[in-house]
C-alpha positions in Angstrom: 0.0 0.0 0.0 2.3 2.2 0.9 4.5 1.4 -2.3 1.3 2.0 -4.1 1.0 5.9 -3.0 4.8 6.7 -3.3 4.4 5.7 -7.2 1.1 7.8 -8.1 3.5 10.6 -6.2 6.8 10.2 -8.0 4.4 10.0 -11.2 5.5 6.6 -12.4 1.7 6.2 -13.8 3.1 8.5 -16.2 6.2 6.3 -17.5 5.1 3.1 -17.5 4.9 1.0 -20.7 1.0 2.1 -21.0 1.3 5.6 -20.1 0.2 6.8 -23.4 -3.6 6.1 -22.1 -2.8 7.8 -18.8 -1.6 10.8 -20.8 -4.6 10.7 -23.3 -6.7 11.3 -20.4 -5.3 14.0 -18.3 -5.1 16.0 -21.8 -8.7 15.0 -22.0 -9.1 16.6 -18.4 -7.0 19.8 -19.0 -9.7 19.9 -22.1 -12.1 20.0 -20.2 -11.2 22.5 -17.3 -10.2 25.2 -19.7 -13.7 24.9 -21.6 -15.6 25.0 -18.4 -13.3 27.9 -17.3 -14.1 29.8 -20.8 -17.6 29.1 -20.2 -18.1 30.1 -16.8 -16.1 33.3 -18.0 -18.5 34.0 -21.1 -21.4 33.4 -19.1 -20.0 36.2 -16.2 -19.4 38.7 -18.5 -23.0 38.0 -20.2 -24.4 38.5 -16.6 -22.3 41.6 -15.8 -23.6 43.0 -19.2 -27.0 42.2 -18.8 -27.0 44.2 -14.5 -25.4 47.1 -16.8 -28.5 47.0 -19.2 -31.1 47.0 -16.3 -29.2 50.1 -14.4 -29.7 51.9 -17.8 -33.0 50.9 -18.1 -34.2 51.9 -15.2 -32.6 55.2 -15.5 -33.9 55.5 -18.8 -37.5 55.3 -17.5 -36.8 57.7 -14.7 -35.6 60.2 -16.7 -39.1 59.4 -19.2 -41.2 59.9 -16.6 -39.4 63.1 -15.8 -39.9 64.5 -18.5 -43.2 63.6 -18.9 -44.2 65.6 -16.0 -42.6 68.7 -17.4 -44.2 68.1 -20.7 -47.3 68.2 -19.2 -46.6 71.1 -16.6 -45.5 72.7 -19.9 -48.7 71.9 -21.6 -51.2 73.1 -18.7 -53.2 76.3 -20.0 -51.8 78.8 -17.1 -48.2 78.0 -18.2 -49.1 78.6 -21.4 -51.0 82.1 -20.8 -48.4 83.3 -18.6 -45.5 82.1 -21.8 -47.6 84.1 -24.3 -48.8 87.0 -21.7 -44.8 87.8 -21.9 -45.0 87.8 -25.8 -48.2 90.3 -25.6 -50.7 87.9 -26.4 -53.6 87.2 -23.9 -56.7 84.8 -24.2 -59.5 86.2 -26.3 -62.4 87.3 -24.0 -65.3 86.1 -27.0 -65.7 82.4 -27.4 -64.8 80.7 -30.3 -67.5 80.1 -33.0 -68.1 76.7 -35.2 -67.9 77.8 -38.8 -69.9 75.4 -40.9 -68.8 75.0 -44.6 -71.5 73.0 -47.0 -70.4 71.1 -49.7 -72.0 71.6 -53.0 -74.0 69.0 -55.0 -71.5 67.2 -57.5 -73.2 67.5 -60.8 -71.1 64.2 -62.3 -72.5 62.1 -64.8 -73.7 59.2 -61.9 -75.5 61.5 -59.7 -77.8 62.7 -63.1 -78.6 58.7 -63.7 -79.6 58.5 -60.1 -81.6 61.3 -60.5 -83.9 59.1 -63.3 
């Protein structure tokens, strides 16, 4: 037993007459560990990208609903008086009339046939 542990220490697995199946393996191994390192690093960065994208969303939408609230302070009929009071133009005191405009008859050559 003890002879058994000092040779997989001093490597001897490694030199023997059928080491080239111990060696086909560990390069199998090392493979392996450096495509589960790449992927574990791909799927970091993809994580790190995607907590970037959320902070910018969410101060995206702030930043919309801020200025949706000074659109619509902007838009409230005092704001605009007092913006166009400074310009010399204040609110008519006469209402606004509904101007009617009738359309005349089209004399084509279907509305005489409907006429017989």
């Amino acid at each position: 037993m003890k002879q058994n542990v000092y040779d997989i220490l001093k490597a001897r697995f490694l030199i023997k007459e059928d080491a080239l199946k111990n060696w086909r393996f560990i390069v199998f191994l090392i493979v392996l560990a450096i495509i589960m390192i790449g992927n574990t690093n791909r799927y970091e960065q993809k994580v790190m990208y995607m907590a970037k994208l959320n902070d910018e969303v969410k101060e995206l939408r702030s930043e919309f609903v801020d200025r949706r609230s000074e659109l619509m302070k902007l838009k409230m009929e005092s704001t605009v008086s007092e913006q166009m009071a400074l310009k010399g133009i204040v609110p008519s005191s006469v209402p606004p009339q509904k101007i009617e405009v009738k359309q005349e008859e089209n004399d084509s050559f279907w509305s005489k046939l409907k006429l017989w």
